[in-house]
N, C-alpha and C positions, 0 to 999 in steps of 0.2 A: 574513576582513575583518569579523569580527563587532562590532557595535556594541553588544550588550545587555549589558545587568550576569548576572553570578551573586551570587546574592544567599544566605548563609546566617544560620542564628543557632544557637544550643545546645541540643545533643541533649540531654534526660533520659533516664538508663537507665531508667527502668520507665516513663515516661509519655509521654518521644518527644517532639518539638516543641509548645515551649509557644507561642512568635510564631508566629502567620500572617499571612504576605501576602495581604491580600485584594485590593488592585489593587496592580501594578507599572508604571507609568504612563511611559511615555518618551519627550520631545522632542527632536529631532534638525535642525538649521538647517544644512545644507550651503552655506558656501560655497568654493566651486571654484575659482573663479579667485583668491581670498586665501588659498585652503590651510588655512583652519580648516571643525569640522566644531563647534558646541557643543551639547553633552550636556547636559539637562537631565534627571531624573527627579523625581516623585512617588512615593512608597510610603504606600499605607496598611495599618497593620499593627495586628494585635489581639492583648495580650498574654491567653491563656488561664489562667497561673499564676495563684495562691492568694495569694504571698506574692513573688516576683521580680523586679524590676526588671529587663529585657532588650533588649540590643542588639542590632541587626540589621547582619549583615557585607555589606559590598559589594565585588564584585569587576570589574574593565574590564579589558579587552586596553588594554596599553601604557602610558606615561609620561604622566598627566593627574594634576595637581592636580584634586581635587573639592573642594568647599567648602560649606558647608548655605547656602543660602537660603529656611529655613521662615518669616525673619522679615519676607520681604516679599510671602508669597505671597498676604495676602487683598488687597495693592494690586495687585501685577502685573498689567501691562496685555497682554504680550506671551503665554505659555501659558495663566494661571490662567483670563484673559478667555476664550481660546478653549476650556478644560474644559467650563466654568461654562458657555459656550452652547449646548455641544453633548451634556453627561453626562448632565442629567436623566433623557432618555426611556433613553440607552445603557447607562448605571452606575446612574443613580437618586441620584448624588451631586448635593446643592442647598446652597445658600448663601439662610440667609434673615440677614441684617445679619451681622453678625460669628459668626454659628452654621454652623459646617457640619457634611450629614444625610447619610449613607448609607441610601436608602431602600430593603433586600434585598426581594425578590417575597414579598411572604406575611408580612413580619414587620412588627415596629414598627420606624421609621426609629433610626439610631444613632447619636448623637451624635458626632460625628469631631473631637479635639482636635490641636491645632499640639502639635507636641514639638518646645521651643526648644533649642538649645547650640548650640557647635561639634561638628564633627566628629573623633572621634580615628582617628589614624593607625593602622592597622593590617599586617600585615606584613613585605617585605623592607623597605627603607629609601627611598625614591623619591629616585632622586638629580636633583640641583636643575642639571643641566647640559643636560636636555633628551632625556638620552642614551637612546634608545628601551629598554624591557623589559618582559617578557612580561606583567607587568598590575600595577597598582594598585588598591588597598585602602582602601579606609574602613568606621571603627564610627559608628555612628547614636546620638545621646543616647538616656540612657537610658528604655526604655516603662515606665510603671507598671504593676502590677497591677491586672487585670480592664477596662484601658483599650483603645479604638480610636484611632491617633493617626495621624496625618500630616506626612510630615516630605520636604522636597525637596533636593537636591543637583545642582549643578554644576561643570561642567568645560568647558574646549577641546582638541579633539585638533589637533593644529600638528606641526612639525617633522617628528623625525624619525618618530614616530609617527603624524603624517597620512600620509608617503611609505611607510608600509609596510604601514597598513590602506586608503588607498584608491588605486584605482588613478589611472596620471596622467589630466588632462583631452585626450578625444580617442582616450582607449585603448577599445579593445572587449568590455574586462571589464568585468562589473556589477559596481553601488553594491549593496554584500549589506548588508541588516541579518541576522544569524541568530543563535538563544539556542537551550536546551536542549540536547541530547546532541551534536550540532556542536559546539556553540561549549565545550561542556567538550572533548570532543578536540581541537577546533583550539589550544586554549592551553595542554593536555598534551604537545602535540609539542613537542622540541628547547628546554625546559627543563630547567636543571640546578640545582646546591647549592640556595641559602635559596627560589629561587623554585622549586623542585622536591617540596620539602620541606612549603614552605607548602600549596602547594597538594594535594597528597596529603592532609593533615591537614584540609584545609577541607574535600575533596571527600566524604572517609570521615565525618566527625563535624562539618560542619555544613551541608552544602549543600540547600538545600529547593525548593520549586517556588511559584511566587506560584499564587494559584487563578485569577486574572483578568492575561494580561499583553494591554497597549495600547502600542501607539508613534504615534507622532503626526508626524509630518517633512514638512519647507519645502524648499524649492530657493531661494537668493538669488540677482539676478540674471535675465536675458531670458530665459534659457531653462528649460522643466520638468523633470521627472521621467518619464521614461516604464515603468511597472511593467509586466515582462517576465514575473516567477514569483513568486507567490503561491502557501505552505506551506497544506493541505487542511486544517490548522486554523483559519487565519486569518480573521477575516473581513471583508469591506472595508466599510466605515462610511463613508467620505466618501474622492474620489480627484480629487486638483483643486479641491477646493471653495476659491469665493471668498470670502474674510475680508474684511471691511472695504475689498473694494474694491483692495486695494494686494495684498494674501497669498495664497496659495494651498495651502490644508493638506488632506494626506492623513493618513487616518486607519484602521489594522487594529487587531483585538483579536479575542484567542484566549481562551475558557473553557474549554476540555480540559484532560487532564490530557497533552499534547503529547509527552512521552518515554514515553508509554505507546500511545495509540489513535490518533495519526497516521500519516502515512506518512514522514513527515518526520522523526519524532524531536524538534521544536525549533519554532518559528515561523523563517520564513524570508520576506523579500522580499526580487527583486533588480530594480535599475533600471538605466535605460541613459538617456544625455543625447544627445536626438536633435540630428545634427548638421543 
């Protein structure tokens, strides 16, 4: 049931990953009783290269349309608002007017630029029938050279792809979010042809690790979340916390290197809807 992206970009033979992900930032709005779950993320990523323009691959379990919304993110009132309240002390990311800072421990704050376009298509073909499969693809406009930029995407999981990542309402299975070494073998299983193929080719030559992952997730609707298991990298930053009165956002974030020094292999929460 994994909710997180796998995220790559292009290996260099002698020099190795030029993009890094310095936060992979993820919002998740469940609602249960309408059958949508919507996927939002953030990425902020530093191109290292001399000379390269580079794009960053995105990967999800299942049948979602993603689409860029970097163009409304210094309006949004709905994620950016609750970043923005809560990242200074956590991230050290600030918005002073239209500037946004990466402020790292020790250094000079970084300048963080919007990176505008569409999204391009990447891999098998997503077909427009809704018909569930083992994940979708998007490429991120292109980073320039020696830049930090910021660039968000989203999606809805619905259909048949909400009936096959989350369990029904009422069931005794947990709400999983899980990423790293799970969630590549969960999407390696009982794939075949172009999606078999793909993902081999993504896995070996371009798949990387963000150095900061965060998820951020809501519950719509009377009733909460109740957080059952929590991966030993994660760490809980806000659980229930009241937004504005109406919301209630929880908030983990993992700085390890999680497919190396956890026990877990991956960041992992799982919930249950108490009945």
């Amino acid at each position: 049931m994994g909710l997180c992206f796998l995220v790559g970009s292009k290996r260099y033979e002698n020099e190795g990953y030029q993009l890094e992900v310095l936060h992979y930032i993820e919002y998740i709005t469940y609602d249960l009783e309408n059958e949508t779950v919507e996927v939002w993320a953030d990425f902020i990523v530093r191109n290292r290269s001399n000379e390269n323009p580079l794009r960053l691959c995105g990967l999800h379990r299942g049948n979602i349309g993603f689409e860029s919304r970097t163009s409304e993110w210094l309006e949004d009132t709905k994620w950016t608002k609750v970043l923005l309240k809560y990242a200074p002390d956590e991230m050290g990311l600030v918005r002073k007017d239209d500037t946004i800072l990466l402020c790292e421990f020790g250094n000079k704050p970084i300048p963080v630029q919007l990176v505008h376009g569409p999204l391009n298509p990447c891999g098998p073909k997503r077909p427009n029938d809704g018909k569930y499969v083992p994940f979708s693809c998007w490429e991120s406009p292109p980073v320039e050279s020696g830049k930090t930029c910021l660039f968000r995407v989203a999606g809805t999981i619905k259909g048949e792809t909400y009936r096959k990542l989350l369990p029904k309402l009422g069931s005794s299975k947990p709400i999983s979010i899980i990423g790293g070494i799970p969630l590549q073998e969960e999407i390696s299983q009982n794939i075949e042809g172009e999606y078999k193929s793909y993902y081999e080719e993504f896995y070996s030559e371009h798949l990387l690790n963000p150095m900061f992952y965060h998820v951020f997730f809501e519950r719509v609707g009377s009733r909460s979340l109740k957080t059952k298991f929590v991966s030993p990298d994660m760490k809980k930053v806000y659980v229930n916390e009241p937004f504005e009165g109406q919301r209630f956002i929880n908030w983990f974030w993992s700085n390890t290197d999680f497919n190396v020094y956890t026990q877990a292999n991956g960041p992992c929460i799982e919930m249950a809807i108490p009945h």
